[in-house]
OpenMM code with the backbone's topology and positions (N, CA, C; nanometers):
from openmm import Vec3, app, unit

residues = "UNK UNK UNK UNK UNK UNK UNK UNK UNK UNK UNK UNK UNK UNK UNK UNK UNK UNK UNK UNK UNK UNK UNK UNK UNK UNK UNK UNK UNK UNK UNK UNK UNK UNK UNK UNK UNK UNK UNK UNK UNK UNK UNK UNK UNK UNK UNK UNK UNK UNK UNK UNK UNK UNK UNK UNK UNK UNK".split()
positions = [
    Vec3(-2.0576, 5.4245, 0.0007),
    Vec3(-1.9184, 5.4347, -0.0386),
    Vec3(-1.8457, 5.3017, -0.0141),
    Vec3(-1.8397, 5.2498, 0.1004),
    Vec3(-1.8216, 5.1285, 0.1519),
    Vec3(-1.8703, 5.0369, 0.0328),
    Vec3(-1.9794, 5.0043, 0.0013),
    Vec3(-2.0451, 4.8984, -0.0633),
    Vec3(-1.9705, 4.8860, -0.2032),
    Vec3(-1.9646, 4.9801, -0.3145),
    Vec3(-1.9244, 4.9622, -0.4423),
    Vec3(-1.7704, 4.9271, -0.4346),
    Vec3(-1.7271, 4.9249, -0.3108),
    Vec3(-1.5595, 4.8752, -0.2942),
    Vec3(-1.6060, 4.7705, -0.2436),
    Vec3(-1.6582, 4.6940, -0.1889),
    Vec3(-1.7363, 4.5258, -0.2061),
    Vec3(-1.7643, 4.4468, -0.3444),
    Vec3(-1.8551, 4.5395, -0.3697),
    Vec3(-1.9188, 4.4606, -0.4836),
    Vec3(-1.8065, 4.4540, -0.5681),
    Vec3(-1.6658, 4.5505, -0.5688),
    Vec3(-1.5550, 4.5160, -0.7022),
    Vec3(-1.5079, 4.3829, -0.6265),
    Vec3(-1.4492, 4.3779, -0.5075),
    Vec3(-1.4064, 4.2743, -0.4721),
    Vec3(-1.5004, 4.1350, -0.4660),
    Vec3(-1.5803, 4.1021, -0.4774),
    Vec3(-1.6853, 4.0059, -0.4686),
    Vec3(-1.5871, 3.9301, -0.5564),
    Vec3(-1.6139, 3.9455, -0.6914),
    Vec3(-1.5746, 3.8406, -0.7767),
    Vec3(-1.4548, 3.7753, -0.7987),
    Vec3(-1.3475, 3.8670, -0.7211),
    Vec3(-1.2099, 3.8166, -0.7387),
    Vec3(-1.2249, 3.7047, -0.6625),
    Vec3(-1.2769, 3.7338, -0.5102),
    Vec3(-1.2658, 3.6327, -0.4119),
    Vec3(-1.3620, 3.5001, -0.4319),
    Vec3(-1.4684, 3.5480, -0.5067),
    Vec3(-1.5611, 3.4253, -0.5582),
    Vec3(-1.4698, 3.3145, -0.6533),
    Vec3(-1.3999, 3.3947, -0.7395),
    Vec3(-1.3055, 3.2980, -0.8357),
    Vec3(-1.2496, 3.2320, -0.7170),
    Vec3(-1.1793, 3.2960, -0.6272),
    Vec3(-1.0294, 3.2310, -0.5644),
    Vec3(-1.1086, 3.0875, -0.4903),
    Vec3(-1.2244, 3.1447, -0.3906),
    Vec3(-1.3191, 3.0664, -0.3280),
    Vec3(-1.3348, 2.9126, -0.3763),
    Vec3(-1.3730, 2.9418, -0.5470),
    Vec3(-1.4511, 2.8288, -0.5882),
    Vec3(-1.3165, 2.7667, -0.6858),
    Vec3(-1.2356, 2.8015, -0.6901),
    Vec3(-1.0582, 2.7046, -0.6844),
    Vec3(-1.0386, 2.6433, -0.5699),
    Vec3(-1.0389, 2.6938, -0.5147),
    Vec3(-0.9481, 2.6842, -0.3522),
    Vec3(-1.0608, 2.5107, -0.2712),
    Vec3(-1.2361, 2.5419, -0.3511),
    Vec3(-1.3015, 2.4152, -0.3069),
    Vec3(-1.2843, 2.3378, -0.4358),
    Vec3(-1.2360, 2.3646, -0.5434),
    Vec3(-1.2234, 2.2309, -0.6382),
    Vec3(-1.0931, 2.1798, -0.6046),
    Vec3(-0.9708, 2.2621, -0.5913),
    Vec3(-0.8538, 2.1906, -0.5168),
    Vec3(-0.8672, 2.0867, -0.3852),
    Vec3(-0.9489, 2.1454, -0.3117),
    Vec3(-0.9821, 2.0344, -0.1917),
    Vec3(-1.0423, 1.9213, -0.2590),
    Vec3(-1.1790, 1.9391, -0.2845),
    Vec3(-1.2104, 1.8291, -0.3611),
    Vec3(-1.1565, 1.7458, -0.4495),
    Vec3(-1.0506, 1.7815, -0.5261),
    Vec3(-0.9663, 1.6633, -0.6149),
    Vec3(-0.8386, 1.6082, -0.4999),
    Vec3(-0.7954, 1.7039, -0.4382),
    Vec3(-0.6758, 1.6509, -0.3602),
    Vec3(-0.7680, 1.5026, -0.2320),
    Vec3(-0.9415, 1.5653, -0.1882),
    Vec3(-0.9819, 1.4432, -0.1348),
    Vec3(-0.9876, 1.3221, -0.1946),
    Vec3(-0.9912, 1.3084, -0.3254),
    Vec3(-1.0461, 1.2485, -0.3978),
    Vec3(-0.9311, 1.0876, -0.4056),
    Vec3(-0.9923, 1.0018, -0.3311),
    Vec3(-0.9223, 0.8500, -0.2947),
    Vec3(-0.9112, 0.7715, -0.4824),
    Vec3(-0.9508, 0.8002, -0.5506),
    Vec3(-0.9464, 0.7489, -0.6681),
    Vec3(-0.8472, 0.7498, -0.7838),
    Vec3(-0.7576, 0.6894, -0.8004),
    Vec3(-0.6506, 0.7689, -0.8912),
    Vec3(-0.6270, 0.6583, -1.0317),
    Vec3(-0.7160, 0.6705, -1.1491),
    Vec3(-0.7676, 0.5795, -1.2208),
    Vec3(-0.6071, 0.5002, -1.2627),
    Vec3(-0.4180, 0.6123, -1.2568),
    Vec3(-0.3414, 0.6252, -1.3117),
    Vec3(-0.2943, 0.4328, -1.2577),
    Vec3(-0.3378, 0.4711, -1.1502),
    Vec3(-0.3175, 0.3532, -1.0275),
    Vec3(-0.3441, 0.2248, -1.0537),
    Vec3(-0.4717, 0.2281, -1.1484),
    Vec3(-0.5556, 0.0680, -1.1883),
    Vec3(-0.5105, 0.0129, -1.3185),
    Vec3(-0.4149, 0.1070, -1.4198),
    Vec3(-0.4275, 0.0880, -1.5443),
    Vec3(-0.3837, -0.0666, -1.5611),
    Vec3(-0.4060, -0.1168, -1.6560),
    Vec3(-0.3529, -0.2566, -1.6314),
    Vec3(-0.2341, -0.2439, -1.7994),
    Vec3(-0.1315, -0.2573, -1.7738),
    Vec3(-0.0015, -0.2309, -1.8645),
    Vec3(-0.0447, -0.3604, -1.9889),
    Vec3(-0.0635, -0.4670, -1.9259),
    Vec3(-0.0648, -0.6063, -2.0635),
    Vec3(-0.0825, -0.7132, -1.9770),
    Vec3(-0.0899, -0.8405, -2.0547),
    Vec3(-0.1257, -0.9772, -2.0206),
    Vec3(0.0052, -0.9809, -1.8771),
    Vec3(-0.0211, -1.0733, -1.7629),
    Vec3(0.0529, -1.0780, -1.6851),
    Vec3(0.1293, -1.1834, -1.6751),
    Vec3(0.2061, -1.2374, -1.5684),
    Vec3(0.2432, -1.3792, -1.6008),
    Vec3(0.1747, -1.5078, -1.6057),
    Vec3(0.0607, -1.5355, -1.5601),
    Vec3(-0.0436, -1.6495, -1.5791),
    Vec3(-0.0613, -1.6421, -1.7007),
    Vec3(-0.0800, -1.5420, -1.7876),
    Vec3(-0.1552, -1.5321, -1.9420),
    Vec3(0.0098, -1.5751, -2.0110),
    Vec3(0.0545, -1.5313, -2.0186),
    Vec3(0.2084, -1.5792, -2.0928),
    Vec3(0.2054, -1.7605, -2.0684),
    Vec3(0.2518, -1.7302, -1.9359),
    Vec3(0.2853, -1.8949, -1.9073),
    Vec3(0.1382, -2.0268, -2.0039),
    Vec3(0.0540, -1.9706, -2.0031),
    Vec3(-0.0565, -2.0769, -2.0614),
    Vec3(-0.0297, -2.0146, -2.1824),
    Vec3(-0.0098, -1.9311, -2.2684),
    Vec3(-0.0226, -1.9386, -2.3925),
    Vec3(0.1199, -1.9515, -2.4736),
    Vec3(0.2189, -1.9439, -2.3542),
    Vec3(0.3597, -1.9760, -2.4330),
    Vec3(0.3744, -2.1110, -2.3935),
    Vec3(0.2867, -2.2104, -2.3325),
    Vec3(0.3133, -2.3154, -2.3605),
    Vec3(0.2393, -2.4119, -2.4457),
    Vec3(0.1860, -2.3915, -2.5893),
    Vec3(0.1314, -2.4518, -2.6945),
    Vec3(0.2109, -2.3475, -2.7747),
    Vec3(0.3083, -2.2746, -2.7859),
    Vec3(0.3980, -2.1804, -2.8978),
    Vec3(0.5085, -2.2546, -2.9280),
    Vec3(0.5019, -2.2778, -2.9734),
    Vec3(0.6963, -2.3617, -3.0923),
    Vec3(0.8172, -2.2415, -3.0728),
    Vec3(0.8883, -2.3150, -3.0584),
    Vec3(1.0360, -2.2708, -3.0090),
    Vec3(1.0817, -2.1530, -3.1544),
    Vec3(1.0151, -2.0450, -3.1744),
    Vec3(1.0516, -2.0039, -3.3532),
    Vec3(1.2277, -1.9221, -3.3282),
    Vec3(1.3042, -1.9733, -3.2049),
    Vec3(1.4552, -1.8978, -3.2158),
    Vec3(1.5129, -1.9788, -3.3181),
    Vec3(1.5353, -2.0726, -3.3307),
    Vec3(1.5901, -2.1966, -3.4015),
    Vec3(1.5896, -2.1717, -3.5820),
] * unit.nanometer
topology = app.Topology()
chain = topology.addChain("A")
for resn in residues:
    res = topology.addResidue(resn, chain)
    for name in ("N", "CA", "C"):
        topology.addAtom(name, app.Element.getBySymbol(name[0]), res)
């Protein structure tokens, strides 16, 4: 009697279980690619290539 009121609950708690270790695992997770993106050329790349560019405001 005991047992078949287990076995219903097994799977709920298996779902919750195996969330509850992928949440740990991403929240450990030191890597955050959002962190590295690189936006565009920085100021070294400007400064050398805007200086062989012609003044085109004029």
């Amino acid at each position: 009697m005991l047992l078949p009121s287990l076995n219903r609950l097994r799977q709920p708690l298996t779902f919750v279980a195996a969330k509850w270790q992928t949440l740990i695992r991403v929240a450990g997770n030191p890597y955050r690619p959002e962190l590295h993106y690189m936006r565009g050329p920085g100021p070294k790349w400007r400064a050398k290539h805007q200086a062989g560019r012609l003044d085109r405001s004029l």
